[in-house]
MOPAC internal coordinates of N, CA, C and O (Angstrom, degrees):
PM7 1SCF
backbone

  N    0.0000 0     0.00 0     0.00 0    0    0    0
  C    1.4498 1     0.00 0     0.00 0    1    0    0
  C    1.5214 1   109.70 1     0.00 0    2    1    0
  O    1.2310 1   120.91 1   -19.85 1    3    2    1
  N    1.2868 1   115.87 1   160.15 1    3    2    1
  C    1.7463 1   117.17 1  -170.14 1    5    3    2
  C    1.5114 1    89.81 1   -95.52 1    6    5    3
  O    1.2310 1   112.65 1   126.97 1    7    6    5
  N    1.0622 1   131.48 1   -53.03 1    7    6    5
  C    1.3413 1   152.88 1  -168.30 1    9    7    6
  C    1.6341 1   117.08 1   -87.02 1   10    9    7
  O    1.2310 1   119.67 1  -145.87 1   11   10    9
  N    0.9378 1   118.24 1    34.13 1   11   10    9
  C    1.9564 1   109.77 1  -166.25 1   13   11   10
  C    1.2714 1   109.51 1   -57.97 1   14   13   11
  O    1.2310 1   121.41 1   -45.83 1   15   14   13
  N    1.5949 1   114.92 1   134.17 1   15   14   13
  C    1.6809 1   107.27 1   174.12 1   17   15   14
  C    0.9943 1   119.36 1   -58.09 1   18   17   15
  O    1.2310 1   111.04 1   175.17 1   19   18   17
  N    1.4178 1   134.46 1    -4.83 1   19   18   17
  C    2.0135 1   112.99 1   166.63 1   21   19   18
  C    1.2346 1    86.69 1  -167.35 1   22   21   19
  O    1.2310 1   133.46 1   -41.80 1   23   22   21
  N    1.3777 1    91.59 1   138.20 1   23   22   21
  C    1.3028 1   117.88 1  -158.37 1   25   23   22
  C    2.2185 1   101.62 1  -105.82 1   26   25   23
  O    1.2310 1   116.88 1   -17.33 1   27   26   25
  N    1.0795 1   123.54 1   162.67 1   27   26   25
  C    1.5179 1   105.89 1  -173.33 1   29   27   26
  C    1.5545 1    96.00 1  -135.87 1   30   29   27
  O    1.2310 1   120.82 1   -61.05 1   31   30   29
  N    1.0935 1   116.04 1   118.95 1   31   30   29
  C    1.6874 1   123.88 1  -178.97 1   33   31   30
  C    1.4011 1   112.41 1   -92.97 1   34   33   31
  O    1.2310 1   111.77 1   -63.10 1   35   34   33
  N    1.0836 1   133.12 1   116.90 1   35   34   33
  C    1.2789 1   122.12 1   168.18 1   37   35   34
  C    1.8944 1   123.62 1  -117.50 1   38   37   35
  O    1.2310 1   118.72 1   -37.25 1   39   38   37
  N    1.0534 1   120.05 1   142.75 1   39   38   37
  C    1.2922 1    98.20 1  -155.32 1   41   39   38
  C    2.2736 1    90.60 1  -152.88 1   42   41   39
  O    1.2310 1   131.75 1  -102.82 1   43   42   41
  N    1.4244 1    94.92 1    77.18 1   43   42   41
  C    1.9635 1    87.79 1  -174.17 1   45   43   42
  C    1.3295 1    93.97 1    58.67 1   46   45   43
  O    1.2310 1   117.66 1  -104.52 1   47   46   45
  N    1.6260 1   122.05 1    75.48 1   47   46   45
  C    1.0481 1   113.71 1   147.79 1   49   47   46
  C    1.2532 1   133.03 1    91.53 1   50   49   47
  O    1.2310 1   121.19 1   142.46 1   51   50   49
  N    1.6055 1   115.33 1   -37.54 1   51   50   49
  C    1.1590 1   132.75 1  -168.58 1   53   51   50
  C    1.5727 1   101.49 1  -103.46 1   54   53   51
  O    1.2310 1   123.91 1   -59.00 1   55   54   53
  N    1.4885 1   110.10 1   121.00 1   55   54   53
  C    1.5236 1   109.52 1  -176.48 1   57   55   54
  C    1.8278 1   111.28 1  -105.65 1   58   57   55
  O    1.2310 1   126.32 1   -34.21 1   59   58   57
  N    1.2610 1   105.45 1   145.79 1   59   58   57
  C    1.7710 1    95.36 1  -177.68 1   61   59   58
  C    1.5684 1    78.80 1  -135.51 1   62   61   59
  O    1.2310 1   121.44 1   -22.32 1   63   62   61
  N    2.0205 1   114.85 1   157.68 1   63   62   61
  C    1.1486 1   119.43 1  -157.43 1   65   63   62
  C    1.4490 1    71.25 1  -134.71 1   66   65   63
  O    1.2310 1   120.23 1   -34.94 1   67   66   65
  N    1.5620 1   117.16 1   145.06 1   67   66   65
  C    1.5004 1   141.47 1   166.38 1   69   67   66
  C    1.6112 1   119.23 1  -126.75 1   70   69   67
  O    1.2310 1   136.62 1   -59.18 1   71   70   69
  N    1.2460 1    85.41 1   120.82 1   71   70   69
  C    2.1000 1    66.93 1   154.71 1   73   71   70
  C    1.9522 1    86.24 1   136.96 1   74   73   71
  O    1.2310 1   137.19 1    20.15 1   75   74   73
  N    1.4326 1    84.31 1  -159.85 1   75   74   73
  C    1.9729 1    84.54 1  -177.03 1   77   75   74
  C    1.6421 1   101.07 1  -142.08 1   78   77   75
  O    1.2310 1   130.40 1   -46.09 1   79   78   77
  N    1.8196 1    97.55 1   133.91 1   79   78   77
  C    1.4387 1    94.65 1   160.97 1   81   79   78
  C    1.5890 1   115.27 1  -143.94 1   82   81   79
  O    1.2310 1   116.77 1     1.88 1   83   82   81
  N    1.1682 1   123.74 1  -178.12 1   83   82   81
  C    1.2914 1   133.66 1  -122.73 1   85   83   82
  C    1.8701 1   101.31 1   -93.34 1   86   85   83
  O    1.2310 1   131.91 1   175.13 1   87   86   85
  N    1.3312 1    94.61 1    -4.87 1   87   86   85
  C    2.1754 1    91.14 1   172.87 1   89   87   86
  C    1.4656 1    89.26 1  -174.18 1   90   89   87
  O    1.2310 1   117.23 1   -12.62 1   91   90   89
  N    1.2973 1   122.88 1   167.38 1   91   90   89
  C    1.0917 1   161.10 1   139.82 1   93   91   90
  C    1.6000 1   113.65 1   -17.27 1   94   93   91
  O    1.2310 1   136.00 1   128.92 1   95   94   93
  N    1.1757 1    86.63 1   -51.08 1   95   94   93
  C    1.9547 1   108.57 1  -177.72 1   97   95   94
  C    1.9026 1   102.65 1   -56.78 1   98   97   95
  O    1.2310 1   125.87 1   112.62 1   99   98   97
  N    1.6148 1   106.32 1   -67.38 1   99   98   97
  C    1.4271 1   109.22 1   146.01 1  101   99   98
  C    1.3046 1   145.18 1   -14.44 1  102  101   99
  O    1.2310 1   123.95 1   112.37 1  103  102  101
  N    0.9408 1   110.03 1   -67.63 1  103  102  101
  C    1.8228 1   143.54 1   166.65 1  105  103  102
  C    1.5712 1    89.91 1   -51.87 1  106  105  103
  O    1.2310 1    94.88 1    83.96 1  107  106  105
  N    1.0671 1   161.40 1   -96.04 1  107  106  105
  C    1.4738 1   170.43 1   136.28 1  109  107  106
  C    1.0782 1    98.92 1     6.19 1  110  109  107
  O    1.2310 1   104.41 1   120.06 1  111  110  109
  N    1.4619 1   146.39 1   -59.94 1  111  110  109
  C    1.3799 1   118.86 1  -170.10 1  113  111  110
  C    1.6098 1   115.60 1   -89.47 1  114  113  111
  O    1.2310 1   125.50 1   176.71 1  115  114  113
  N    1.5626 1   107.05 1    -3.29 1  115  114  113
  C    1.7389 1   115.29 1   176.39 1  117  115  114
  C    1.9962 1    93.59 1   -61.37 1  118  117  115
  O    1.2310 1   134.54 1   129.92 1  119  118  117
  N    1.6403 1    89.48 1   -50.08 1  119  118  117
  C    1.9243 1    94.70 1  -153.21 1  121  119  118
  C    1.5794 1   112.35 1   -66.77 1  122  121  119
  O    1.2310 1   130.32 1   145.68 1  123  122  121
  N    1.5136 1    97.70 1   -34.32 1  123  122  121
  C    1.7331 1   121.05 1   151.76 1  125  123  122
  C    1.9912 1   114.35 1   -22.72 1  126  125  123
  O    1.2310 1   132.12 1   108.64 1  127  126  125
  N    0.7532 1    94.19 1   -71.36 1  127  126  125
  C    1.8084 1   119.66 1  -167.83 1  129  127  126
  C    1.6472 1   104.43 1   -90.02 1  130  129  127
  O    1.2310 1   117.62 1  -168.40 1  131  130  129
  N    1.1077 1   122.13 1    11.60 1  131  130  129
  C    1.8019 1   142.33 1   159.54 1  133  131  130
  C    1.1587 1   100.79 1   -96.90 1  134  133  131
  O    1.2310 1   131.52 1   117.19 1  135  134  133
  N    1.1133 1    95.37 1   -62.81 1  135  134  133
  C    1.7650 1   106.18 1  -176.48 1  137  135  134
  C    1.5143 1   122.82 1   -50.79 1  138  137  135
  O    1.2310 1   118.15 1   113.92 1  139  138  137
  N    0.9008 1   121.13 1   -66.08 1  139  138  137
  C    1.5013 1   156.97 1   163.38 1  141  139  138
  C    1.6192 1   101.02 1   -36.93 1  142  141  139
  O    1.2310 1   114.29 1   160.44 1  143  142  141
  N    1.3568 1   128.43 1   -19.56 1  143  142  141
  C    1.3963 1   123.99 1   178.66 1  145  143  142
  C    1.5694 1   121.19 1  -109.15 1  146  145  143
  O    1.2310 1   119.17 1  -143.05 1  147  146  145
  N    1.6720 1   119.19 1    36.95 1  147  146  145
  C    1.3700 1   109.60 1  -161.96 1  149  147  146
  C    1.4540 1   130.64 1    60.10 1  150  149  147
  O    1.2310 1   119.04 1  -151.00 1  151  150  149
  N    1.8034 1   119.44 1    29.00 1  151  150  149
  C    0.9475 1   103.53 1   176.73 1  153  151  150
  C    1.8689 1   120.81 1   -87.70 1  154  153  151
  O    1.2310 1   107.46 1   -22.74 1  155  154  153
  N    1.1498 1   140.99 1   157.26 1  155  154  153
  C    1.1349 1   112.30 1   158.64 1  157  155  154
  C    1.2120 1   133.26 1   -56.83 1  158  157  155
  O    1.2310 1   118.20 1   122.11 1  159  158  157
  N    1.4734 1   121.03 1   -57.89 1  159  158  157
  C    1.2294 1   117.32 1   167.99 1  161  159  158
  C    1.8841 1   114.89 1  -130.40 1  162  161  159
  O    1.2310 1   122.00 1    -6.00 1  163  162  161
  N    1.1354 1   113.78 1   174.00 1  163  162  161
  C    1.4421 1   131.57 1   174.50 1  165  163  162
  C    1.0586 1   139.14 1   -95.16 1  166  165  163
  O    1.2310 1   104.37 1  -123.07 1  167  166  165
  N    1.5426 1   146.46 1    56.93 1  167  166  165
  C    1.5126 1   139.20 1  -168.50 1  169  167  166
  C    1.5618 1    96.62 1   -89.89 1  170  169  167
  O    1.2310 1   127.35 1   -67.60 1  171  170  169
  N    1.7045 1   103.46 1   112.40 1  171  170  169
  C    1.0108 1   101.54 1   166.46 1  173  171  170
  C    1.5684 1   119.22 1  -111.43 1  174  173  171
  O    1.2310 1   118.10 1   -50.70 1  175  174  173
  N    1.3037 1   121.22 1   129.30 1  175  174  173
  C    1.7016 1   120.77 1  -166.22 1  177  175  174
  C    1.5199 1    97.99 1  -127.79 1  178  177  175
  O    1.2310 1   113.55 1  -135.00 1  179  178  177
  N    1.5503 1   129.80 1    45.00 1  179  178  177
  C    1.4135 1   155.82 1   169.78 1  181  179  178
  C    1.8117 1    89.85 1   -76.72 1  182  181  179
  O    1.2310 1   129.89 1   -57.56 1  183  182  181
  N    1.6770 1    98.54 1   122.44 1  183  182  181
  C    1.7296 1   103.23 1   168.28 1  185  183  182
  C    1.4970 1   109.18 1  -114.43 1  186  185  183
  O    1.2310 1   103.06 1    -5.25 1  187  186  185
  N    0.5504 1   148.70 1   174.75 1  187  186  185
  C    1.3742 1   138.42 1   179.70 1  189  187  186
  C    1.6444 1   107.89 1  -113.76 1  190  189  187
  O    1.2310 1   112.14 1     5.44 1  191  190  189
  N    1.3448 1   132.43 1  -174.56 1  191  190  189
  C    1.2372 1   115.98 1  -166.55 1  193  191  190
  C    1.8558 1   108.76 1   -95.23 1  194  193  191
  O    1.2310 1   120.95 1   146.52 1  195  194  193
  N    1.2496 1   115.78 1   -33.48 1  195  194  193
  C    1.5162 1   104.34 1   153.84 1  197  195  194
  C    1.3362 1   134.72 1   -43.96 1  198  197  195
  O    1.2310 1   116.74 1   118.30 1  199  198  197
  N    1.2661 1   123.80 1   -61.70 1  199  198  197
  C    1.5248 1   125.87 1   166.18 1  201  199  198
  C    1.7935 1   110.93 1   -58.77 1  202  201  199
  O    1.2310 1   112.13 1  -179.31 1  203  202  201
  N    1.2153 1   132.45 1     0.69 1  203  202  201
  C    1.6944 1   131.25 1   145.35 1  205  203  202
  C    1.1437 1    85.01 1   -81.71 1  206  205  203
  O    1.2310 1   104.60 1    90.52 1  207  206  205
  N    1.2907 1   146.05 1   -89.48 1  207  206  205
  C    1.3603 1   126.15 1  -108.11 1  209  207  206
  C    1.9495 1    93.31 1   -83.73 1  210  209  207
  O    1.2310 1   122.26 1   158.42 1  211  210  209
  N    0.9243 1   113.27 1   -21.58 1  211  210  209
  C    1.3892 1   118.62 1   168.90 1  213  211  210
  C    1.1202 1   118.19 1   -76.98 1  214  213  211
  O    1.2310 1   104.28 1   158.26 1  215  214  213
  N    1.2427 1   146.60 1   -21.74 1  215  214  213
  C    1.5281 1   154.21 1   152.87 1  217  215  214
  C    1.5248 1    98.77 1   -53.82 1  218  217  215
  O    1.2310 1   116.41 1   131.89 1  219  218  217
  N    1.4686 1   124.43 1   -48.11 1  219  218  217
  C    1.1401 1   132.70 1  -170.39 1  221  219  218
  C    1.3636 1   119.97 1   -66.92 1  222  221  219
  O    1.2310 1   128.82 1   156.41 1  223  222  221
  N    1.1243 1   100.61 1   -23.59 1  223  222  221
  C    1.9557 1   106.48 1  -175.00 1  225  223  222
  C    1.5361 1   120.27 1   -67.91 1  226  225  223
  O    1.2310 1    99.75 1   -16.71 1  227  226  225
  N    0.9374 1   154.18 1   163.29 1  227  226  225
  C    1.4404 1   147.67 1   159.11 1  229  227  226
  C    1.6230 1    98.76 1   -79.02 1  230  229  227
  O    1.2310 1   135.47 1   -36.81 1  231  230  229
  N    1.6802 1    87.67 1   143.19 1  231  230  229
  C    1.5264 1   100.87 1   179.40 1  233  231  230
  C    1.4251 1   109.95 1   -72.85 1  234  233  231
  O    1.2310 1   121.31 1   -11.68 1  235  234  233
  N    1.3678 1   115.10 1   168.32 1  235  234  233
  C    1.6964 1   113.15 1  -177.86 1  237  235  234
  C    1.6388 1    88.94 1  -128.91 1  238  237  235
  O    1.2310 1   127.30 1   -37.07 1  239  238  237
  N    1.2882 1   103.56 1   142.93 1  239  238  237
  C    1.4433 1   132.75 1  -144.82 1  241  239  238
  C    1.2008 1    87.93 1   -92.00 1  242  241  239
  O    1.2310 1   105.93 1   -54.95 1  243  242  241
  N    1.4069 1   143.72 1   125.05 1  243  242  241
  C    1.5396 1   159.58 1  -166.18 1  245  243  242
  C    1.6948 1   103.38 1   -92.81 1  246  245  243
  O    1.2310 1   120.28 1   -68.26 1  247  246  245
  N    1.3129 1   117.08 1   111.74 1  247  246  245
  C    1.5078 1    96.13 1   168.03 1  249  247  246
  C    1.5331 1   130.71 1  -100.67 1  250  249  247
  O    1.2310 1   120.10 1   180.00 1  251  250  249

């Protein structure tokens, strides 16, 4: 894929998770299976696809 929904950084050890998937539930079993492989640590910055499409919206002006 050009685009993969999460992408896995590794850098000495230290893993950071990118990209977007489809719940929360997801998100938890990506950081799960980072974890689970000798990493030292975990930055996971996984959004799921609600919080894009909600980032995406225009704000509504509070009065």
């Amino acid at each position: 894929m050009a685009n993969p929904p999460i992408r896995v950084v590794v850098n000495r050890g230290h893993v950071t998770l990118e990209g977007v998937v489809q719940s929360n539930v997801e998100r938890m079993l990506a950081r799960s299976l980072a974890s689970g492989l000798g990493a030292f640590d975990v930055k996971n910055d996984l959004k799921t696809d609600a919080e894009v499409r909600e980032s995406m919206e225009p704000r509504k002006a509070v009065n």
